[in-house]
C-alpha positions in Angstrom: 33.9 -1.3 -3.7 31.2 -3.0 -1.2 29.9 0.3 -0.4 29.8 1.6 -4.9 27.9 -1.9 -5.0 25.5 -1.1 -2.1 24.0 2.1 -3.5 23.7 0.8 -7.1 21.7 -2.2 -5.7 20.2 0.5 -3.3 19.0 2.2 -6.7 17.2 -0.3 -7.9 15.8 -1.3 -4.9 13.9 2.1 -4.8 12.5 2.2 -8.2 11.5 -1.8 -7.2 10.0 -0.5 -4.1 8.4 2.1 -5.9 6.4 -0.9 -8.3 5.8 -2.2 -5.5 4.1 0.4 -3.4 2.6 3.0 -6.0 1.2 6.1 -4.9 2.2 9.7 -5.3 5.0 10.2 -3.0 6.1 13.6 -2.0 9.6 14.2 -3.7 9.3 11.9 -6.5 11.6 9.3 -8.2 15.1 10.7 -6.8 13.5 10.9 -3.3 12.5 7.3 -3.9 15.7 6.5 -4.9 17.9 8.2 -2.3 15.3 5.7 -0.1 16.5 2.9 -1.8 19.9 3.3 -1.0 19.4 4.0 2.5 17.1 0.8 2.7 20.2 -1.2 0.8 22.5 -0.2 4.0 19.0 -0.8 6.5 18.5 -4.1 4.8 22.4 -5.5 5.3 21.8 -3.9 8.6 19.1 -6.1 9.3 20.1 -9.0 7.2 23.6 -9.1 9.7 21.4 -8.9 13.0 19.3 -11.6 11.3 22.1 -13.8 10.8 21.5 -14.0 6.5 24.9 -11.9 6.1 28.0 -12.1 7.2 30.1 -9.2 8.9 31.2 -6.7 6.1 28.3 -8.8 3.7 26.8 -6.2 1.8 22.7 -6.6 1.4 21.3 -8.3 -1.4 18.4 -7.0 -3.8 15.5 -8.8 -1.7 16.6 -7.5 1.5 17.3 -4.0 0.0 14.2 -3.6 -1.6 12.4 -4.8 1.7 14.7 -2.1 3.4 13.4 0.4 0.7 9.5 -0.4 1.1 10.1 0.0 5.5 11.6 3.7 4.7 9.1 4.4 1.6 6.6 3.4 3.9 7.5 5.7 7.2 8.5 8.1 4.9 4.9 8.4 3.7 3.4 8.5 7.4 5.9 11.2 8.3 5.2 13.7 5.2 1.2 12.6 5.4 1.5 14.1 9.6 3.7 16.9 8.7 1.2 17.9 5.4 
């Protein structure tokens, strides 16, 4: 159930993370998205090594979306050097 919870917060996250940084991005709002939930599990990733979470915590929506903005934003530099 953690892990249903982690990419619906992971959704959000990337359409926050999207407000956030706006832009065109290459691959639009499900791109964005799929970001977000791979930030969700890269922010409780973090948050554990940080010492906010708890082992088997899942990430919360300010550490998700701060996990979503780090991908959106090497996600940009990778597709700008590739384009």
């Amino acid at each position: 159930m953690s892990f249903l919870w982690m990419c619906l917060i992971g959704l959000l996250a990337g359409f926050l993370a999207k407000l956030i940084m706006p832009g065109k991005d290459p691959g639009g709002m499900i791109v964005t998205m799929l970001l977000g939930i791979a930030g969700s599990f890269i922010g409780g990733f973090l948050g554990r090594s940080l010492g906010f979470y708890q082992e088997g915590q899942g990430a919360g929506l300010i550490m998700s979306v701060v996990g979503a903005i780090l991908l959106l934003a090497v996600y940009r530099l990778v597709r700008r050097g590739t384009a």
